[in-house]
C-alpha positions as CSV (number, residue, x, y, z in Angstrom):
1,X,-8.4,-24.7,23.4
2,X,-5.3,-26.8,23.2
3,X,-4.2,-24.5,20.5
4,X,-4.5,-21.9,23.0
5,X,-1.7,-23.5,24.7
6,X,0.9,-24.0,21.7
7,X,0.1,-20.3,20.8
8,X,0.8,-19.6,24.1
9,X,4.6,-21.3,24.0
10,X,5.1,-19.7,20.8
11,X,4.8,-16.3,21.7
12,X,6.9,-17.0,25.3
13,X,9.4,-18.4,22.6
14,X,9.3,-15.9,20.7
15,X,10.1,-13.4,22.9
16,X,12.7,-15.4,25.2
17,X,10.4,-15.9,28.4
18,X,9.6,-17.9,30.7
19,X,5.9,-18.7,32.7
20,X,5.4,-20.2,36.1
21,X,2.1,-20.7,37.6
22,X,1.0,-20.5,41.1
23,X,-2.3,-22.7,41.5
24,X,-4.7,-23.3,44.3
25,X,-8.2,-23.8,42.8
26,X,-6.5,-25.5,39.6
27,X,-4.3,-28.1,41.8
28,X,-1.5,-27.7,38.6
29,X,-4.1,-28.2,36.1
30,X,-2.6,-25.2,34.3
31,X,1.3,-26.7,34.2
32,X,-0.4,-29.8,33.2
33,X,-1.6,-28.6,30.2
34,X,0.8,-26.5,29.4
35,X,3.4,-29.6,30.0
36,X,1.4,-31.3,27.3
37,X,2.6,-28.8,24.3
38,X,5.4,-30.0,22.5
39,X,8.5,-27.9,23.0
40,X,7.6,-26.7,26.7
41,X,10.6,-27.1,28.3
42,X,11.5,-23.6,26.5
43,X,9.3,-21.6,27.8
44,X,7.9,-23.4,30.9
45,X,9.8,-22.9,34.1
46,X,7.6,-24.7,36.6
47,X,4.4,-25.0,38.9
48,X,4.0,-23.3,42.3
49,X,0.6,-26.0,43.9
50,X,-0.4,-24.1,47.3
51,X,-3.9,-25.4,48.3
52,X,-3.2,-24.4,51.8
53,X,-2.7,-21.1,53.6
54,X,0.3,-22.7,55.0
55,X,1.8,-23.6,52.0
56,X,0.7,-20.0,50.1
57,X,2.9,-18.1,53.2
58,X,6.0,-20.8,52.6
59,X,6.3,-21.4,48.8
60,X,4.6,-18.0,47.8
61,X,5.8,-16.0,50.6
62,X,1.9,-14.6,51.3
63,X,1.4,-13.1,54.5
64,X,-0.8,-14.3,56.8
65,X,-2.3,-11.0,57.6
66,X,-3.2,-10.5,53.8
67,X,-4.9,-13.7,53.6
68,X,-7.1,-12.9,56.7
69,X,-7.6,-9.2,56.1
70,X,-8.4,-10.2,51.9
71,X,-10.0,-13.9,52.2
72,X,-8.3,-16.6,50.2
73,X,-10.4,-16.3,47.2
74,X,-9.3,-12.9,46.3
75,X,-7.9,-11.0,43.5
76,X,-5.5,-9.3,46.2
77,X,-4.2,-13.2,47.2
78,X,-4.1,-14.1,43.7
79,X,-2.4,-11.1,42.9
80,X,0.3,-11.9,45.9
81,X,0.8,-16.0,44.6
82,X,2.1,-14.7,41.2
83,X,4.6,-12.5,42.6
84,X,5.8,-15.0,45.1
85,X,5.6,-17.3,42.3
86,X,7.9,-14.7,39.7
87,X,10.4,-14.6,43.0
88,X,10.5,-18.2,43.1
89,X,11.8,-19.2,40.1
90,X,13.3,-16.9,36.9
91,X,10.6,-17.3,34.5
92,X,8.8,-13.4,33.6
93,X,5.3,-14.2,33.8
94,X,3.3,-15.9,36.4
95,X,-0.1,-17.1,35.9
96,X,-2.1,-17.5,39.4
97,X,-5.3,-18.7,40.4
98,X,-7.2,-18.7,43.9
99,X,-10.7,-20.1,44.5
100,X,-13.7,-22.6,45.3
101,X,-13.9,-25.3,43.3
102,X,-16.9,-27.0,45.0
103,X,-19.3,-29.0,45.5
104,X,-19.5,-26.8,48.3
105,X,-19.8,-23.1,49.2
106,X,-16.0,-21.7,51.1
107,X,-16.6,-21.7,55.1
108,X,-16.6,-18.1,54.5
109,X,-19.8,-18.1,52.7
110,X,-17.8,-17.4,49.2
111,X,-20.2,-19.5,46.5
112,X,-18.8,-22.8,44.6
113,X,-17.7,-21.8,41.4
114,X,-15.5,-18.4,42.7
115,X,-12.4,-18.3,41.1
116,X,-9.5,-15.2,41.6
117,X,-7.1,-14.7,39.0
118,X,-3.7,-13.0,38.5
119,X,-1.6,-12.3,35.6
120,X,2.0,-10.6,36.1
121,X,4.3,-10.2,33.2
122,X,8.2,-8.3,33.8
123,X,9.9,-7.6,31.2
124,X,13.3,-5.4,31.4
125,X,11.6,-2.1,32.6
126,X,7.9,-3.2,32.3
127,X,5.7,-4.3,34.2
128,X,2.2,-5.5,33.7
129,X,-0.3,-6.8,36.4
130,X,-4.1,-7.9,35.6
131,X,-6.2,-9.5,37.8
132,X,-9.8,-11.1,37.1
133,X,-12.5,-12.8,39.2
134,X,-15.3,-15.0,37.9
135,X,-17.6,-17.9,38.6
136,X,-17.8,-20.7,36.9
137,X,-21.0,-23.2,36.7
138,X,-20.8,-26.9,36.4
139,X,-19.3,-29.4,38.9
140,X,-15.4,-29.6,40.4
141,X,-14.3,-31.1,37.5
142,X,-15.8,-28.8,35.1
143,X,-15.4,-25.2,37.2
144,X,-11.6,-26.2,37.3
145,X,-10.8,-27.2,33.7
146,X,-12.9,-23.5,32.9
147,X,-10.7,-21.6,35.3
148,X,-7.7,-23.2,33.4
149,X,-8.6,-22.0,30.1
150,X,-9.2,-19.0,31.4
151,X,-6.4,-18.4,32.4
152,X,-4.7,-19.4,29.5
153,X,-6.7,-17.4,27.3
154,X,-6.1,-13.8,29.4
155,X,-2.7,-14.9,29.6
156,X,-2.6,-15.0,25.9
157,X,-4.5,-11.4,25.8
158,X,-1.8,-9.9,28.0
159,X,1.2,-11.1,25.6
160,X,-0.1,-9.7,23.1
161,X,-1.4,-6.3,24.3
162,X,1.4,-3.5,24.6
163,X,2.9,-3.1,28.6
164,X,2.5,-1.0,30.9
165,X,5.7,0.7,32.7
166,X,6.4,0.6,35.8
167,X,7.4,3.3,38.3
């Protein structure tokens, strides 16, 4: 998986960009990792941690009303965090992710092991924007080091897949 990472950087590198992540479920366990290649300071513009609502409406710029109308653990709040997290800093793709890392179930009733994921990549005149959900088995520990590589790893699909333009 580390690999994953350097490949990662290289192809940023390659093509002059930058990534910022916006992390709830992941506390910055993404940047971590990513901080841990060799060369980062390239293609790594920073980390965006917003565990709370609070903190997801000031650094991300996520309304309130979306949070309660979606739920926190959504793809439409994940979705929301990059872009907050892409107008935040000058890097061209923001990796997000949004969810319940456990022991326990959300209050809302969504289950331990729920994560919400966002991709957005701009570059020039394109614009590409996946989002994923997916839950994760194991403990708090081990449903947050998956939803890392995960995200790496669809982060990695998206550089490498052609864009789509945007309107």
């Amino acid at each position: 998986m580390k690999d994953d990472y350097a490949t990662l950087g290289h192809l940023l590198c390659q093509r002059g960009l930058r990534l910022v992540t916006a992390e709830s479920c992941t506390a910055g366990m993404v940047a971590a990792a990513l901080g841990d290649v060799e060369g980062c300071g390239q293609w790594l513009e920073g980390a965006f941690v917003t565990y709370t609502e609070e903190a997801k409406e000031r650094m991300l710029g996520v309304a309130p009303a979306d949070m309660q109308r979606y739920g926190l653990t959504s793809e439409e709040i994940a979705e929301r965090m990059a872009r907050g997290a892409l107008r935040g800093s000058a890097a061209a793709l923001a990796i997000s992710n949004t969810g319940v890392a456990g022991p326990d179930d959300a209050p809302d009733g969504t289950p331990a092991g729920t994560v919400c994921f966002a991709w957005v990549l701009h570059e020039g005149d394109w614009q590409t924007i996946r989002t994923a959900t997916r839950r994760f088995s194991g403990d708090r520990k081990a449903v947050r080091e998956q939803a890392s590589e995960f995200s790496i790893s669809q982060a990695l699909q998206l550089l490498r897949s052609p864009p789509l333009r945007s309107d």
